[in-house]
C-alpha positions as CSV (number, residue, x, y, z in Angstrom):
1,X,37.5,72.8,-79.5
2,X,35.6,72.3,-82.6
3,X,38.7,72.9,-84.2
4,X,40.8,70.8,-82.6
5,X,37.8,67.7,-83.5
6,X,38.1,68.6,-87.1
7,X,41.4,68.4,-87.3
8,X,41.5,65.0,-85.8
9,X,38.9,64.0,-87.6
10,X,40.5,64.8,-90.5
11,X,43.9,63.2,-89.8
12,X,42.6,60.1,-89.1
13,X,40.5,59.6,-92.6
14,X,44.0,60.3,-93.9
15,X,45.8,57.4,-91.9
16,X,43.1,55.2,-92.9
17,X,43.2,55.6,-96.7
18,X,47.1,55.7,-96.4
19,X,46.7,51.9,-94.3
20,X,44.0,50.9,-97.2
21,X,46.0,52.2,-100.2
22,X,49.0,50.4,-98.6
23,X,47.5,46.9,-98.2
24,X,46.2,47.4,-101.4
25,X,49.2,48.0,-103.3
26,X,51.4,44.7,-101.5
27,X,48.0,43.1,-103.2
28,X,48.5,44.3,-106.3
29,X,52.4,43.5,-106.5
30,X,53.7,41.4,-109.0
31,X,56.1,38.8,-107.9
32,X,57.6,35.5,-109.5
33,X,55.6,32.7,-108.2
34,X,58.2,29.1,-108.3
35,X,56.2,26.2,-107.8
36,X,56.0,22.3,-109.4
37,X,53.2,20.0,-111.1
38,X,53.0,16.6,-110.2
39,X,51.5,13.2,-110.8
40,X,48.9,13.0,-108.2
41,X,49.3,8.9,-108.4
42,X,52.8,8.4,-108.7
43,X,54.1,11.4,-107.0
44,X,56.4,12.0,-109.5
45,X,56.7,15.7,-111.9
46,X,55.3,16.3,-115.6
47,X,57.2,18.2,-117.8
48,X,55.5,20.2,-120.9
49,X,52.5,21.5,-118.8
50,X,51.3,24.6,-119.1
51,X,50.6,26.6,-116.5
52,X,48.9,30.6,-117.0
53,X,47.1,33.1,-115.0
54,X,44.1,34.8,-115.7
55,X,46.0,37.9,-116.3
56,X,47.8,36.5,-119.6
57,X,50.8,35.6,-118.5
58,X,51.7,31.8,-119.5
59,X,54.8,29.2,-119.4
60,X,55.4,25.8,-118.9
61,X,57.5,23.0,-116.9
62,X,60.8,22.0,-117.1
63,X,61.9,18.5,-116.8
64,X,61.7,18.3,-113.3
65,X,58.1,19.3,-113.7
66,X,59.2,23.6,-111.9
67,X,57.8,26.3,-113.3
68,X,58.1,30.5,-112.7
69,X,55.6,32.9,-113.9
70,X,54.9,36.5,-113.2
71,X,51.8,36.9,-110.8
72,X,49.8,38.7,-108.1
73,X,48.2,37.0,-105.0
74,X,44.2,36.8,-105.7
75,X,44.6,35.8,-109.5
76,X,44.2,32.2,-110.7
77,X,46.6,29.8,-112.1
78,X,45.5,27.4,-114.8
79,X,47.7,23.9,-115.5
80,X,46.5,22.4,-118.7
81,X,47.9,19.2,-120.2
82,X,46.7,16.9,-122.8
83,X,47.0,13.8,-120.9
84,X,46.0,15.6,-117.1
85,X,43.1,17.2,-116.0
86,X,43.1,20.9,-115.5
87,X,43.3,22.2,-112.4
88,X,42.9,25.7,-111.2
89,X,44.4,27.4,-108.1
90,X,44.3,30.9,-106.5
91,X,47.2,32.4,-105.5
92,X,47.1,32.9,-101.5
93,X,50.7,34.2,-101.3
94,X,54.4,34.3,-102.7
95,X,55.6,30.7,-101.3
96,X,56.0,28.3,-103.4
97,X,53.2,25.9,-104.7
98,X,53.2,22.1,-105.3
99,X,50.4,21.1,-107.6
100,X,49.3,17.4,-108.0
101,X,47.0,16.9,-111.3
102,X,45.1,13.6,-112.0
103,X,45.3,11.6,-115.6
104,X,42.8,11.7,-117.4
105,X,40.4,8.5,-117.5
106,X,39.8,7.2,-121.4
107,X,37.0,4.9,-121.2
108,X,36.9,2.5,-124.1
109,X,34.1,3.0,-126.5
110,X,32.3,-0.2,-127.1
111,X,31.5,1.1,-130.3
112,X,34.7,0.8,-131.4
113,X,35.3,-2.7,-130.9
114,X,32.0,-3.8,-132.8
115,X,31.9,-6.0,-135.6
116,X,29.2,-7.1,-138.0
């Protein structure tokens, strides 16, 4: 009987690292994440952004504001432009992502416009 309990014991540590070490490896699987930056105001895509994920890989959008990059779900994606603010997003899963980025606000220096 002791035997018998051992053995199960033992089979069923196995079938739980085998369930863990599964789930983990879907996790770690790269894919090609599609997706598309757009003006958060005007609703319309940006073109020339770049977009990157915290494990190096980088690229940036076409004219119809798409982009592909290499990634894993749980990493971040950066979108950078000059004229947009950055925004940052984790990846939740492989569907395809629609990211709306705000312009950037210049204030007008009142130093500028001085005169003596």
């Amino acid at each position: 009987m002791k035997f018998i309990k051992s053995i199960l014991t033992i089979a069923f540590i196995f079938l739980a690292l085998q369930v863990y070490a599964q789930e983990n490896r879907q996790q770690a699987r790269i894919f090609l994440l599609k997706g598309e930056v757009m003006n958060e105001e005007t609703n319309k895509p940006i073109s020339k952004v770049n977009v990157e994920t915290n494990a190096g890989e980088y690229t940036t959008t076409n004219l119809g504001g798409e982009f592909a990059i290499k990634a894993r779900v749980g990493e971040e994606l950066t979108i950078k432009s000059e004229d947009f603010e950055t925004v940052y997003y984790s990846i939740k899963d492989q569907q395809r992502v629609t990211l709306k980025v705000r312009k950037i606000k210049v204030l007008p220096n009142p130093q500028l416009g001085s005169s003596r």
